[in-house]
MIDOVO-746198 format. One record per residue (C-alpha): x, z, y. Coordinates in steps of 0.02 Angstrom, whole numbers, padded with zeros to 5 digits, always signed. Layout:
% residues N
XZY...
% end
This chain:
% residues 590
-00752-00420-00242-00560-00471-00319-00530-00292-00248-00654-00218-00379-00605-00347-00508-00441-00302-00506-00467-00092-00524-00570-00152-00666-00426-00231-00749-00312-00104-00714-00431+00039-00798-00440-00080-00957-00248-00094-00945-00223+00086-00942-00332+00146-01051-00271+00023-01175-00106+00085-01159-00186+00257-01191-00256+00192-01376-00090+00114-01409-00015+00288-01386-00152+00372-01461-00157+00273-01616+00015+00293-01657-00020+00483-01648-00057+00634-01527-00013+00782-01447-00194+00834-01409-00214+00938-01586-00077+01027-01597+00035+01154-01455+00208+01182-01434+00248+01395-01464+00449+01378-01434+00576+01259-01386+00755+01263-01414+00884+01105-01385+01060+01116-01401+01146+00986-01282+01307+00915-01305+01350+00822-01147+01505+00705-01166+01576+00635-01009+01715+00505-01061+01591+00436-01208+01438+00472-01056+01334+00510-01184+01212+00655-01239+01150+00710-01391+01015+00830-01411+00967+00945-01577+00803+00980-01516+00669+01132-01611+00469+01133-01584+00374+01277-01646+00203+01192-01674+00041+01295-01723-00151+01215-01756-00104+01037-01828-00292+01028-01921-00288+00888-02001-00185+00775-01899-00067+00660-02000+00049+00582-01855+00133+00663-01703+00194+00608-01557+00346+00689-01463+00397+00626-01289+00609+00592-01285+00659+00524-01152+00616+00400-01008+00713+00235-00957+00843+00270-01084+00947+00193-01221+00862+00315-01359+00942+00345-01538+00850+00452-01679+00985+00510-01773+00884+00641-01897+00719+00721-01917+00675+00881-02019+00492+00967-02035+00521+01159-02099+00708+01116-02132+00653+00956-02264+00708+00788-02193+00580+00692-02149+00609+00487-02149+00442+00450-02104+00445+00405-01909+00455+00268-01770+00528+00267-01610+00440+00171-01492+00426+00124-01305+00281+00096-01184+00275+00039-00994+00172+00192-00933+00071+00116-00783+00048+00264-00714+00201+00313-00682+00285+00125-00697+00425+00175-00805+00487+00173-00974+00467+00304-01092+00538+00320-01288+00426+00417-01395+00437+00454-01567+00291+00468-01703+00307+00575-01860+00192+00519-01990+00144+00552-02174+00117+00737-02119+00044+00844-02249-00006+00984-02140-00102+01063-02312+00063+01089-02395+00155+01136-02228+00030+01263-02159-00028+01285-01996+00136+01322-01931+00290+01216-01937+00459+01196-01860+00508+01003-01824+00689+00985-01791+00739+00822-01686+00896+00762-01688+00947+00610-01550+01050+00541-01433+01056+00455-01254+01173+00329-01182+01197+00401-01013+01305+00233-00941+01178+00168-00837+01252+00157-00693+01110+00177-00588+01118+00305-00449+00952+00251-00356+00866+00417-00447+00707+00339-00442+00615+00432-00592+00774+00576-00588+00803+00576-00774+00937+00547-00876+01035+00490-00745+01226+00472-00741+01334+00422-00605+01516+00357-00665+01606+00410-00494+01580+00593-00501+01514+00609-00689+01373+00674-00633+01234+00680-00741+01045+00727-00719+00951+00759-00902+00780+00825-00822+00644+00925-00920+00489+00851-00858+00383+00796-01004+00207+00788-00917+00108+00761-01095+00200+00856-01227+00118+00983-01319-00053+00959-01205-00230+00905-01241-00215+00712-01152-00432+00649-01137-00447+00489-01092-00533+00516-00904-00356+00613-00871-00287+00424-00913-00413+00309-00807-00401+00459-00661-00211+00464-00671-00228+00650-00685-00105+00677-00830-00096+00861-00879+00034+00979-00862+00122+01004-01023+00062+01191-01091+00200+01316-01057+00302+01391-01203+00471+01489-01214+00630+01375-01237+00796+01390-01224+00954+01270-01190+01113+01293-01248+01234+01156-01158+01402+01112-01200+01516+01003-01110+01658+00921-01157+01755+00967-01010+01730+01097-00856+01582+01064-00760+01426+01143-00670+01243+01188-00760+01111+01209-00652+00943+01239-00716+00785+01326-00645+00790+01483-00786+00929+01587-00798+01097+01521-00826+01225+01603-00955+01390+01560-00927+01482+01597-01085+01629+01482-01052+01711+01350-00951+01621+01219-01068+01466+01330-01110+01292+01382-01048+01133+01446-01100+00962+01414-00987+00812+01517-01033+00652+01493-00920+00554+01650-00852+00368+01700-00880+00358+01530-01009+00351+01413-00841+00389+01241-00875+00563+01248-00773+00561+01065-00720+00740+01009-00705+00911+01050-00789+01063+00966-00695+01255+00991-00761+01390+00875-00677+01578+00843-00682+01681+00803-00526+01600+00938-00431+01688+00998-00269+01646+01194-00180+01636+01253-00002+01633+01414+00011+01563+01506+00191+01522+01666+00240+01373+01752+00314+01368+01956+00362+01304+01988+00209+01362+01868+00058+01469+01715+00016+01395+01547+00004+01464+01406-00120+01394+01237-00079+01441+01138-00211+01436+00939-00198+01507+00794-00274+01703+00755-00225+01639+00573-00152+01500+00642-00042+01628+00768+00024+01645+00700+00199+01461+00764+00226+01512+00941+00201+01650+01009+00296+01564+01056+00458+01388+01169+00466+01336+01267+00626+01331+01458+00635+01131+01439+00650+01117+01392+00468+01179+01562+00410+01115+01648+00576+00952+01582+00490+00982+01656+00289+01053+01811+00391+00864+01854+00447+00787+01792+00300+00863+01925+00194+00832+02061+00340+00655+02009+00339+00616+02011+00164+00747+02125+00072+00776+02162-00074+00941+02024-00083+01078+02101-00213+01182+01951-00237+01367+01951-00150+01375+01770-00197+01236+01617-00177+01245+01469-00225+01191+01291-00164+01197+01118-00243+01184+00999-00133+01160+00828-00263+01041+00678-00271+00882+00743-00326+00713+00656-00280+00628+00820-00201+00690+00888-00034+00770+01047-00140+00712+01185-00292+00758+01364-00287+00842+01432-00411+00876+01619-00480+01058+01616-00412+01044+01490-00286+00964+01302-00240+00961+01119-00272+00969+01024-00097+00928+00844-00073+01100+00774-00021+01044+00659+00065+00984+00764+00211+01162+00816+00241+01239+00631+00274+01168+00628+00455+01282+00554+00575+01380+00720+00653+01333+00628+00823+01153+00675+00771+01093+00863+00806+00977+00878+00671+00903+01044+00625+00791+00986+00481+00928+01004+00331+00947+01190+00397+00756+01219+00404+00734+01140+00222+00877+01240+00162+00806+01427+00237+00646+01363+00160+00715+01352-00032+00813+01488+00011+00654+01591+00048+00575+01524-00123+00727+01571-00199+00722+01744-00151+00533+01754-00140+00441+01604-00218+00548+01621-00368+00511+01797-00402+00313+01792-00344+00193+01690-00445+00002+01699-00403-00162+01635-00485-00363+01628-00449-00417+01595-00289-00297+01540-00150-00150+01560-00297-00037+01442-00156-00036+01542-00020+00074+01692-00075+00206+01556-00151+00210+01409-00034+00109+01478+00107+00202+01629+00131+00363+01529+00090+00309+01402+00220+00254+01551+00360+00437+01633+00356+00547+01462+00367+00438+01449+00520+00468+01630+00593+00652+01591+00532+00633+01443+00637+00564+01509+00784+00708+01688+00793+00834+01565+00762+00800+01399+00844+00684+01443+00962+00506+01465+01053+00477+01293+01097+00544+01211+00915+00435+01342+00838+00281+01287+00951+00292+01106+00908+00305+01131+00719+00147+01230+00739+00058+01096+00842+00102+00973+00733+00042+01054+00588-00139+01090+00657-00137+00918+00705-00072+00868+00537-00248+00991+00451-00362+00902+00567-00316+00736+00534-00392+00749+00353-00548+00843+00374-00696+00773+00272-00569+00744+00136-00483+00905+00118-00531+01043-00007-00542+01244+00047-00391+01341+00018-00445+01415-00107-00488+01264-00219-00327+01169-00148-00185+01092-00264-00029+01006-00229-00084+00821-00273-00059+00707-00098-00098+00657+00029-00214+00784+00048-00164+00925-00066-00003+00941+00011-00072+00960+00198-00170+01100+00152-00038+01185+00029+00097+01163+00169+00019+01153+00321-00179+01241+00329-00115+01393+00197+00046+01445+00320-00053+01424+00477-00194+01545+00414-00077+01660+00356+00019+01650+00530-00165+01696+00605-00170+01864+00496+00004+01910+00572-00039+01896+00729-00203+01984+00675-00128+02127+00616+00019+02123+00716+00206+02042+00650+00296+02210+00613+00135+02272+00508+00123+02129+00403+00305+02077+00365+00324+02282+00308+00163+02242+00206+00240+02093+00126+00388+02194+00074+00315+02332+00001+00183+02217-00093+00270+02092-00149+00427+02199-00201+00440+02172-00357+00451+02000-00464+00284+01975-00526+00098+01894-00545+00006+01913-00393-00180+01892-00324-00238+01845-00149-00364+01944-00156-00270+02080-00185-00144+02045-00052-00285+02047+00075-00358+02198+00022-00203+02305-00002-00178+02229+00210-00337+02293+00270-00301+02460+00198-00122+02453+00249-00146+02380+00437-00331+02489+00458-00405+02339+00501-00582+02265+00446-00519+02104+00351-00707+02097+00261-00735+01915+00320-00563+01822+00337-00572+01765+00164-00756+01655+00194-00696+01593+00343-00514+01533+00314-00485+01531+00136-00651+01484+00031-00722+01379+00197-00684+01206+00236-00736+01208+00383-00646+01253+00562-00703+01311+00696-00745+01223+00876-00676+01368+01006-00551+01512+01003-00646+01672+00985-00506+01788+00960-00316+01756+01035-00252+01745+00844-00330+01588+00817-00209+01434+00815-00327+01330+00697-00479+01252+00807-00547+01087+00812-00578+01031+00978-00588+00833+00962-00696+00736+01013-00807+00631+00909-00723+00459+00955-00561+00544+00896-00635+00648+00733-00690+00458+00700-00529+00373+00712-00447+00524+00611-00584+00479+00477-00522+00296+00449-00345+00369+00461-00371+00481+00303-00477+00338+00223-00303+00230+00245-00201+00383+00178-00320+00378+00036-00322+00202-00007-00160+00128+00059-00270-00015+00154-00183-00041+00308-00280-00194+00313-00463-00121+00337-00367+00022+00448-00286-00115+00557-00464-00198+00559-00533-00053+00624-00417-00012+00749-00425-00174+00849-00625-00168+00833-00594+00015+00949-00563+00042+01100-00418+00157+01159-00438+00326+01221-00317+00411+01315-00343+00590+01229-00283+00499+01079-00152+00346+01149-00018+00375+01054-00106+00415+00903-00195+00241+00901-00048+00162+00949+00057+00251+00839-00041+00192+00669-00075+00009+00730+00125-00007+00732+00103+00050+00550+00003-00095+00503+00106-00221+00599+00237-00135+00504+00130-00147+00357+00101-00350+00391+00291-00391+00414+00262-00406+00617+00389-00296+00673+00399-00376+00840+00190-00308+00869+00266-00157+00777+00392-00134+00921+00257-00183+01055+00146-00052+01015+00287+00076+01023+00327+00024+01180+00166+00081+01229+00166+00269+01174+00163+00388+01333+00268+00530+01341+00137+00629+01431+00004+00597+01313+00028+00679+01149+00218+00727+01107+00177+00725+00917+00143+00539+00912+00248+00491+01039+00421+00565+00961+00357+00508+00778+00321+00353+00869+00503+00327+00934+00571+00376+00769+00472+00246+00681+00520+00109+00827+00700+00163+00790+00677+00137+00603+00632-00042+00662+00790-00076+00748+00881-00019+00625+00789-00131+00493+00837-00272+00627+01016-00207+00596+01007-00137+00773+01102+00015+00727+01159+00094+00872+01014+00062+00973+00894+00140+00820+01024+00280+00849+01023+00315+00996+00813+00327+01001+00854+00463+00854+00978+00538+00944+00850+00577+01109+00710+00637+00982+00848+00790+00925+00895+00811+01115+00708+00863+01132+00724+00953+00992+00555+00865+00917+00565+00910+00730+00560+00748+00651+00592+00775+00453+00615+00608+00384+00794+00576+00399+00893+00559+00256+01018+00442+00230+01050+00417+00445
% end
């Protein structure tokens, strides 16, 4: 009942915030055609100021409009012109966006006479930023600035601007994309530094670079920084600079030969690699990494594990940006299935990387867990072919059902067919379709590929039994466990350990799924501040159960010493899980 009242109340707070917004003017009538800022980045003042230009076309007979400029921020409007006329009438406000539970400064031009300004206009922004906030937790990842290596992250993210925002995307929390559009950024520093940005970068000086994004994609993040220190190694085939900050540089002198043993096969598997030089960022970003066109952003943060600690994750999570560099980066898709040829096929070579490079048995566990991982939320998953990245279900079937059905067409049509398919089809940077892909295979391989599409890709379904030895996907549970995987998604959907924990006690264990029971009732103790139950039912998991839960069991009971300030002893639990070689992948910041 109070759980009802309160979603209620939190609909009527967000859509109010939505008429506040809307009131003070909108973004829905009008679209962005260009962008083009000019940064000047200032690192002794740590300040930025932006001369930002919108191309805007269909303003009908809107009088106000809203532009997004920047979130958490210190924000200064210094001048505003519409078709090179200053314009004085404007506001800059802020709102607590519930959504997202962050500032944001927007500002609203009004008194527009769109009858004497025609459908077209240019509006020329003019701010600044105080970048000294000292804050280096990265939570929302913009505008940050970090005094100790003048590092600074301005990030291009502005989820509403220039889109049509309804009010169901508000009360759903499905905010729109913002539309795509040309722009380019021109970024001046006051001393030498790095730019990073997802477009191409220019270099034109020391102090000078120009981003452009490709094919009008939105080209999330833009990253420039000042104390920057470079590594460089080298592979058969090219030089790689890792760039970091100077105080993180403790983190970086010592990688094993498997890392570039890995890119090695990457670019003999997929070809087409011209660069002599490749470069990789390794900063404090939220996401585990981005690729670039001449290199990557990497998560720092999976590089400070303890040297003690053999972990192979920060080298699989770098081959797998390095494959989206080199292939994700130049292949787009669209219509049906558009994920699989980006992250599916991204996701189905990190794993062949994995398996030539770190072997059979680390291979076979990653592809366990990740059937385990797809069967876990059926009866709230989506086919492939309608999926989208929005968690926590989105993102199981993006990066775990798409790779695995693609693996099952490799070994359909055998691995040396399809990866010299892959490189003559997908040679060239481009727009590509699924469907095309699988037709262009079944011509290619001579096979009869007529059905794979209704059975993997537009189905939800998945089959009971293995009727052909390329399967990997089948669902062989019982009902007692499809049940217990039921509440689990439930609690992935609804964060309610609570009914999840009621649930669990109220069952009876099984011992086809021990560790998995025993595994998510530690979660709710976890959940409910008991860490000593948390610890008790990790204690219980059984090695010779099920070795998914029982090594993500041990990682989460060593979590818990450590949260006891246990250290060594959470270590040492850690330590065993990489001496299995169990590929645990949360563990930044050991």
């Amino acid at each position: 009942m109070f759980k009802n009242i309160f979603i209620y109340f939190k609909l009527l707070y967000r859509y109010f915030v939505y008429r506040c917004i809307e009131g003070k003017g909108s973004n829905t009538y009008f679209t962005i055609q260009n962008r083009k800022f000019n940064l000047d980045i200032d690192f002794n003042k740590k300040a930025l100021r932006n001369k930002a230009i919108y191309n805007i076309k269909s303003l009908k007979n809107r009088k106000k409009i809203t532009f997004w400029i920047g979130f958490q921020e210190s924000v200064k409007i210094e001048r505003v012109k519409i078709n090179n006329i200053d314009h004085s009438n404007f506001k800059l406000y802020s709102v607590i966006v519930p959504i997202f539970s962050f500032r944001v400064n927007y500002l609203v031009l009004n008194k527009i006479d769109n009858r004497k300004m025609g459908e077209n206009i240019e509006v020329i922004i003019e701010y600044s930023i105080e970048m000294a906030n000292n804050r280096d937790d990265f939570s929302t990842m913009l505008e940050n600035y970090i005094i100790e290596d003048e590092f600074h992250l301005y990030c291009l993210w502005y989820p509403i601007m220039g889109s049509c925002l309804t009010i169901r995307d508000i009360l759903s929390g499905n905010i729109p994309s913002a539309i795509k559009c040309p722009f380019e950024i021109k970024v001046n520093l006051s001393k030498e530094g790095i730019v990073i940005g997802e477009g191409k970068v220019i270099k034109e000086s020391e102090k000078t670079y120009i981003i452009r994004n490709f094919h009008d994609e939105l080209n999330d993040i833009f990253i420039c920084g000042g104390a920057i220190n470079k590594i460089v190694y080298s592979s058969r085939d090219f030089n790689i600079n890792f760039y970091f900050r100077i105080s993180q540089q403790k983190h970086f002198d010592n990688f094993s030969e498997e890392l570039f043993d890995g890119m090695d096969y990457i670019v003999k598997s997929l070809g087409n690699f011209e660069l002599d030089d490749f470069n990789v960022y390794c900063i404090p970003i939220i996401a585990g990494g981005y690729g670039l066109y001449h290199g990557l952003l990497i998560n720092e943060n999976y590089f400070k594990v303890s040297s003690e600690l053999n972990n192979y994750y920060k080298y699989t999570l770098l081959w797998h940006e390095f494959i989206h560099h080199w292939w994700g980066n130049r292949i787009s898709s669209e219509d049906e299935g558009k994920y699989l040829l980006t992250e599916g096929m991204t996701i189905l070579f990190e794993w062949l990387t994995i398996r030539i490079i770190l072997g059979e048995e680390y291979f076979d566990l990653i592809i366990d867990s990740a059937v385990k991982d797809v069967l876990e939320i059926s009866g709230f998953d989506r086919s492939i072919a309608e999926a989208n990245r929005v968690p926590p279900f989105g993102n199981v079937i993006i990066y775990k059902k798409a790779p695995l059905v693609i693996y099952q067409l490799l070994n359909l049509v055998g691995e040396n067919v399809f990866i010299d398919y892959c490189k003559t089809f997908l040679e060239e940077p481009g727009c590509y379709k699924w469907e095309e892909f699988i037709e262009g295979l079944e011509d290619y391989s001579s096979r009869d590929l007529t059905n794979y599409n209704n059975i993997w890709i537009r189905e939800k379904s998945i089959p009971a039994y293995k009727w052909d030895r390329y399967i990997v996907l089948i669902d062989s549970r019982t009902e007692a466990e499809k049940d217990l995987d039921y509440h689990i998604s439930q609690y992935k959907k609804d964060n309610d350990h609570n009914k999840l924990y009621k649930y669990l006690v109220d069952q009876s264990v099984h011992n086809q799924f021990w560790n998995k029971y025993y595994y998510y009732l530690s979660k709710c103790y976890f959940k409910n501040k008991n860490i000593k139950k948390a610890k008790e039912c990790c204690d219980k998991l059984d090695k010779g159960c099920d070795i998914k839960y029982y090594w993500e069991g041990m990682y989460q009971k060593a979590k818990l010493e450590i949260m006891e300030d246990n250290i060594e002893k959470g270590l040492q639990i850690i330590k065993k899980i990489f001496q299995h070689s169990y590929p645990i992948q949360d563990t930044r910041g050991l």
